[in-house]
N, C-alpha and C positions, 0 to 999 in steps of 0.2 A: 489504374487503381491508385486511391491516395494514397499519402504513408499515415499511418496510426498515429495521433496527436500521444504525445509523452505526458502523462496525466503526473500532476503533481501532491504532493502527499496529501495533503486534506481532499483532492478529488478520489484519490484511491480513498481512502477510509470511509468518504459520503458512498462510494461503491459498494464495500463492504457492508454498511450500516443497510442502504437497499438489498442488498440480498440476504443479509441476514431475515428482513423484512419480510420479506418473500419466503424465506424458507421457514419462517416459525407462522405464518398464516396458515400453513396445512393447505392450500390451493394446490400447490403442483403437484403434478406425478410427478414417483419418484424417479422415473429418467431424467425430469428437469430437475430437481430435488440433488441429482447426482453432477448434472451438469453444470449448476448454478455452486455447488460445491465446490468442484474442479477450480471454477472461475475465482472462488473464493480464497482456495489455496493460492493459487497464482499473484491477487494481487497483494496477499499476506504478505510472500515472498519481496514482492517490489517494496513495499511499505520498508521489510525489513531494510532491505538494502538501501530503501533513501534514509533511512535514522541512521544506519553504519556511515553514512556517508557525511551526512551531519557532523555526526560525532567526530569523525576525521578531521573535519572543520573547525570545530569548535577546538580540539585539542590541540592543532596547527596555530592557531590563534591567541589561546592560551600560551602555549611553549612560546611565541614570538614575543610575547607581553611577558615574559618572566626574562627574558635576556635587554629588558628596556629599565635595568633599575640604572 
């Protein structure tokens, strides 16, 4: 089995933007409706965690440019 590609923040959001997609068409049942949900929370979550992660960066980068006067 392969390992799951690490999808990077604009692929997680285009994910999100699809399944929003899909869930406001009114096609699926609500089992996929619920499961496309799930999927949705999860890569919220990831999203969140790569802008923290960012921002850790940015702030690190910041603080190092302020000790350069």
């Amino acid at each position: 089995m392969m390992a799951k590609k690490i999808k990077n923040f604009a692929e997680n959001i285009n994910e999100l933007e699809n399944i929003i997609a899909k869930m406001e068409d009114g096609e699926l049942s609500l089992e996929e409706m619920l499961s496309q949900y799930a999927k949705g929370v999860e890569i919220l979550a990831i999203c969140r965690t790569q802008l923290q992660e960012a921002e850790t960066k940015i702030q690190a980068v910041k603080g190092s440019g302020e000790n350069d006067d």
